[in-house]
N, C-alpha and C positions, 0 to 999 in steps of 0.2 A: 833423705832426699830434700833437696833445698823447695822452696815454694817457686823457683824458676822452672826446673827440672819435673816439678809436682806438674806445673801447670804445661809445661809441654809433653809430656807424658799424657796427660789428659785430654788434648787437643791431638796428639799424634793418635790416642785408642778411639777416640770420639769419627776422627776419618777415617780411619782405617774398618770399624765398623760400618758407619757408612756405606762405606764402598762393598765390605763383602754384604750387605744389604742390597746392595744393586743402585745407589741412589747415591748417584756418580756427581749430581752436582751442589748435592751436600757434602759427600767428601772436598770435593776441590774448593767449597766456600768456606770447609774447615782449615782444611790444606793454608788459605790464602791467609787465612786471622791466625795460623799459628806463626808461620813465615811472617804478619804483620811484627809481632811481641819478639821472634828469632831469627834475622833473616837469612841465615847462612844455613840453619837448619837442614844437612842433607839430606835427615829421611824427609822430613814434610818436602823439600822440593822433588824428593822422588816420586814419592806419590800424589803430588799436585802434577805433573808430568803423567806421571801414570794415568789420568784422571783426564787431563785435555787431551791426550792421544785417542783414549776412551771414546769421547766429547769429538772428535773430529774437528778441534780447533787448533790445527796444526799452526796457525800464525804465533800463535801464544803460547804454545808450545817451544817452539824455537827459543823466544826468549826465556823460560822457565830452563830449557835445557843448555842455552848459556850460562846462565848462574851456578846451575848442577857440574856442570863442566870445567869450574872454578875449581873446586875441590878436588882432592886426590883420588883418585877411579875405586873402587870398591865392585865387586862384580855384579850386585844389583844395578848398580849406579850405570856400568857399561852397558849390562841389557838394554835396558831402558833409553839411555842415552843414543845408542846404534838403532834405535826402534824410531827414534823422534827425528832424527837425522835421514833415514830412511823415507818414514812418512813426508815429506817434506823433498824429498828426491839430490836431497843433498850427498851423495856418492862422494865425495871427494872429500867432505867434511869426516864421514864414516868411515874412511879409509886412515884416516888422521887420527883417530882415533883409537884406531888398533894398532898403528905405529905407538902410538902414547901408551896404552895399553902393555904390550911387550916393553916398553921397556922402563915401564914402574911394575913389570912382573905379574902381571893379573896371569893366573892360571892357565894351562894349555885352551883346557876344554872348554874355556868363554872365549877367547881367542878363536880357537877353529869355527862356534858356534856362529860371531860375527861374523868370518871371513864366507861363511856358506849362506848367512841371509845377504848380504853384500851381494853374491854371483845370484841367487834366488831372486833379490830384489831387479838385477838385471836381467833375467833370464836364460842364465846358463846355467841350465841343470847341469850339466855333465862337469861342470866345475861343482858346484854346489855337493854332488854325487860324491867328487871325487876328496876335496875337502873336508867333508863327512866320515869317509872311509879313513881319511886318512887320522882325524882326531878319533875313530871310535878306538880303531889300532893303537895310538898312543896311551890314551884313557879308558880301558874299556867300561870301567866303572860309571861313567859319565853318561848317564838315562838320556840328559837333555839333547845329546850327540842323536841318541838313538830316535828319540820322538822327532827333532827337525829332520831326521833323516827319514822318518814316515811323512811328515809333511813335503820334504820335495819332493816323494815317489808319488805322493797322491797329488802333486802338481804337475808333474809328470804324466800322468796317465797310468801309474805303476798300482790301484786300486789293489790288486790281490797281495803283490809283493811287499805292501805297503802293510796290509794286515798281519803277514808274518811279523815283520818287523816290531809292531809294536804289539803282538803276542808274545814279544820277547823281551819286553824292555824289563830291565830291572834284573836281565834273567844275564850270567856271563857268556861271554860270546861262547859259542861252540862252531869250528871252522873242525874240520878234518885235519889230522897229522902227515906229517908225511910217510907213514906205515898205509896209508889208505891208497896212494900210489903203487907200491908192490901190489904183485899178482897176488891173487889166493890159493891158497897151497891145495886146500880142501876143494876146490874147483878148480881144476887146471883147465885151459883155452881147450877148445877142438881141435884137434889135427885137422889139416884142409885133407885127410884121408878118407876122415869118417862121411 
């Protein structure tokens, strides 16, 4: 490893620590001196973003997720980027970005993920619901489908339906076949005689 590479490696585990410490604004002062020495640096602007969203400095935010936005999408990058854009009430900016997204090919399942915090951040659960179902069906393997889909039930008001849901995450889906529509042979219906 070269001594550039040493030294941001070093700076990248130093915030990144930080942060899973809880001490948000030492990450982000680390974040900002590694990005001083790199400054194109995508993980340190990811998680300097990560960091002022944290922070509730959404102004500065915005700009850190310009810079981030330079670069080609990576699905961390999108999360995060669709988060900053959001917070900030920029809808239209977030909608531009899942256009960009498809089509430098960022995966189904970060795709349908934004498309349901998008209608969530506007408040249409029943879009949210429905673009949920519909990435779980494409992806089933896709958990984080499964958990924002516990999140807009419990935004929702769907508390109990919401516990199934993420009693199951991780788990593959099980819906009934279509053998579960035929009658049951071993119990045949009542005659309207008896």
């Amino acid at each position: 490893m070269s001594g550039e590479a040493t030294a941001r490696y070093v700076e990248w585990r130093g915030a990144a620590a930080a942060f899973s410490e809880g001490d948000l604004r030492l990450a982000a002062q680390l974040s900002r001196a590694g990005l001083d020495r790199t400054p194109g640096d995508r993980d340190l602007l990811r998680l300097l973003l990560v960091m002022q969203l944290a922070l509730r400095d959404i102004a500065t935010a915005q700009e850190t997720a310009d810079r981030l936005a330079e670069a080609a999408l990576t699905s961390a990058s999108f999360e995060v980027l669709i988060s900053a854009r959001l917070a900030d009430g920029r809808v239209a900016c977030a909608r531009d970005l899942v256009a960009r997204a498809v089509s430098e090919g960022l995966e189904p399942a970060a795709l349908e993920a934004a498309r349901a915090r998008i209608a969530l951040h506007l408040g249409d659960m029943a879009a949210a619901r429905a673009i949920l179902v519909r990435g779980i069906e494409r992806t089933p393997g896709a958990t984080g489908l499964r958990a924002l889909m516990a999140e807009v039930l419990m935004a929702d008001g769907g508390a109990a339906h919401a516990r199934d849901v993420i009693g199951r995450l991780g788990l593959p889906p099980t819906a009934p076949g279509p053998e579960a529509a035929l009658p049951d042979r071993a119990h045949p219906p009542l005659s309207r005689e008896a």
